[in-house]
C-alpha positions in Angstrom: -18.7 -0.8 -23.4 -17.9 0.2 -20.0 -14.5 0.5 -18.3 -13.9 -0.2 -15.0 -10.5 1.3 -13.2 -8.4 -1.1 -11.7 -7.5 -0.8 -8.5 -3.8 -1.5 -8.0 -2.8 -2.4 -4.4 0.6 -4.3 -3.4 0.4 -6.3 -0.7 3.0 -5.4 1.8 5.8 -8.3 3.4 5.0 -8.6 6.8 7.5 -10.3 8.6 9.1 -10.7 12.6 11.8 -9.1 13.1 14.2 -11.3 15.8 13.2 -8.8 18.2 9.3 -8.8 17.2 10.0 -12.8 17.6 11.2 -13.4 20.8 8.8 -10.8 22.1 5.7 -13.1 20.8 7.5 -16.3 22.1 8.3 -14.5 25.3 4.7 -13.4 26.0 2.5 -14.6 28.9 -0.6 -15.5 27.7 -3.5 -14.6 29.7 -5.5 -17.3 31.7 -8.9 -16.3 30.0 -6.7 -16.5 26.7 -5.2 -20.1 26.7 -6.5 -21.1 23.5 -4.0 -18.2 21.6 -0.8 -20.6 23.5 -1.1 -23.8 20.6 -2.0 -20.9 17.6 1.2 -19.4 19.1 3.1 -22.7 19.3 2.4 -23.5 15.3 2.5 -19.9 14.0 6.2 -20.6 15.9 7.1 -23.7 14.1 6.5 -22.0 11.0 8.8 -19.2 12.0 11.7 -22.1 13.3 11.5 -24.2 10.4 10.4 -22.2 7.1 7.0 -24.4 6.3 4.2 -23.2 5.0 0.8 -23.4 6.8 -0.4 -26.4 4.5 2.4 -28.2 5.4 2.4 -27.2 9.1 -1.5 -28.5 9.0 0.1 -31.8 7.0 3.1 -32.6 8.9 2.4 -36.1 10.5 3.7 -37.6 13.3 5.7 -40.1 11.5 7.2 -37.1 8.9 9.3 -36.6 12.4 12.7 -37.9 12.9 15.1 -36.8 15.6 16.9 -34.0 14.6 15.0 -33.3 11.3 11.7 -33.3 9.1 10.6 -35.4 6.2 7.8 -33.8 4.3 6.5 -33.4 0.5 5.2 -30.2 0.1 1.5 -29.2 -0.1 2.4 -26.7 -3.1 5.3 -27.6 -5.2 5.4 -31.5 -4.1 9.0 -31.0 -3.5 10.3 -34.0 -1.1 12.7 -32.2 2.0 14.4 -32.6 4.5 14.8 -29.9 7.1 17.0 -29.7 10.5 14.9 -29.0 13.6 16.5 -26.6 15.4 16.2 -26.2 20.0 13.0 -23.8 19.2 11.2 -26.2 16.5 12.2 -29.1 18.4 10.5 -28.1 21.6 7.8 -27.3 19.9 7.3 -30.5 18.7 8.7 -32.4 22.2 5.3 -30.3 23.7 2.9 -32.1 21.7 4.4 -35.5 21.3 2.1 -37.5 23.7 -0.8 -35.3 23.1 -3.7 -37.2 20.4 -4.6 -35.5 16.8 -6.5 -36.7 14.9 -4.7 -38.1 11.5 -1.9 -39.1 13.0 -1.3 -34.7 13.1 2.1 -33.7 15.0 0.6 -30.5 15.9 -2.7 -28.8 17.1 -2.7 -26.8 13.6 -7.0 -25.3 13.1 -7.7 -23.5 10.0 -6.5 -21.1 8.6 -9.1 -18.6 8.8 -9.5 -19.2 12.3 -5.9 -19.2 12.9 -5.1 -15.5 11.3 -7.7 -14.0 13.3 -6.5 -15.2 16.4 -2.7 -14.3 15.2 -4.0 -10.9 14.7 -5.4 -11.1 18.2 -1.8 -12.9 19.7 -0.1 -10.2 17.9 -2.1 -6.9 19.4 -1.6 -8.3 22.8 1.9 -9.1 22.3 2.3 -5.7 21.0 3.7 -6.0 17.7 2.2 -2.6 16.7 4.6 -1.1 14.8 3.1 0.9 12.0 2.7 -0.5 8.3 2.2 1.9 5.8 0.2 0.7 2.3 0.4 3.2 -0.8 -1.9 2.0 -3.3 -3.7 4.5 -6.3 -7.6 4.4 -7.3 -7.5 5.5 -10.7 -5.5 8.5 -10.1 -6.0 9.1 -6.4 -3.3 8.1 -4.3 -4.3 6.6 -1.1 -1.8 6.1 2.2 -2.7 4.1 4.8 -0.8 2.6 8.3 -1.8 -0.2 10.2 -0.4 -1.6 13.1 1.8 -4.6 11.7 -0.7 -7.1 14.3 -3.6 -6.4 11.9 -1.5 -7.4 9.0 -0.3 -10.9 10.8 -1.5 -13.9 9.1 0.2 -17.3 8.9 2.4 -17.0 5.7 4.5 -14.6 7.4 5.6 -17.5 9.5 7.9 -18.0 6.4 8.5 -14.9 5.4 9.7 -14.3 9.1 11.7 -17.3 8.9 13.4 -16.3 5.1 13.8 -12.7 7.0 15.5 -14.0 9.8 17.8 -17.0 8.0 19.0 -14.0 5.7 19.9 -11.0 8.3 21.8 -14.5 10.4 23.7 -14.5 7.0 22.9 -17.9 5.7 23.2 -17.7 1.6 19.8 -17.1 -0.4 20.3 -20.7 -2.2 20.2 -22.6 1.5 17.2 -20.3 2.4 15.8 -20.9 -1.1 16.4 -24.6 -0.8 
């Protein structure tokens, strides 16, 4: 028989801070760069409004009231309800005469193609602050830091959005909710 070590790696949170946030919304996106404006716009939404990519990608136009969102989730088929806030709702005001296809509210592409062009939003944004990874090979202990745009992919839209909702001091079982 032969035994293979197991390489045990945890997978760092990587999260906005409100600073990190605003800086990304804030940022002027180059004119040879436009296409990184609608990744920014729905990597946003996820950040204002807690959804995950799948049902940022799902969310329909008629899923959209006027001060809220009706969805089922992709994941846990839970039914909610969730308040737009000023930055989700303008979001959504943007795109509201623009065409997708399947009746789509926003201009959401895949997610592969949409974490490598966060990666890409979030170097030129720079949101470089170093992440460091511990994680052991059999018994060798290896460190390394990466700049946290290299780590930016679309689930830390939520995670950015729990972050945030928590530090504001709304109670875990709202966030949770």
């Amino acid at each position: 028989l032969e035994f293979r070590r197991v390489l045990f790696r945890s997978k760092k949170v990587i999260f906005l801070t409100r600073e990190e946030l605003n800086r990304l919304k804030d940022y002027k996106i180059p004119q040879t760069k436009q296409y990184l404006e609608r990744v920014r716009d729905v990597f946003l939404f996820c950040c204002f409004s807690g959804l995950r990519y799948s049902d940022v990608y799902n969310l329909k136009r008629s899923d959209i009231k006027p001060d809220h969102i009706e969805v089922t989730t992709v994941k846990t088929a839970d039914s909610l309800i969730i308040e737009l806030n000023n930055h989700s709702k303008a979001i959504l005001e943007k795109y509201k005469s623009v065409h997708f296809e399947d009746h789509k509210a926003l201009p959401v592409i895949s997610n592969q193609k949409m974490n490598d062009y966060l990666k890409e939003l979030g170097e030129l944004a720079e949101i470089n602050d170093p992440v460091r990874e511990t994680y052991y090979k059999g018994n060798e202990r290896i460190d390394t830091v990466t700049p946290k745009y290299a780590l930016l992919g679309t689930h830390a839209g939520r995670r950015t959005f729990i972050c945030n909702a928590l530090a504001l001091g709304i109670p875990a079982q709202v966030v949770m909710k």
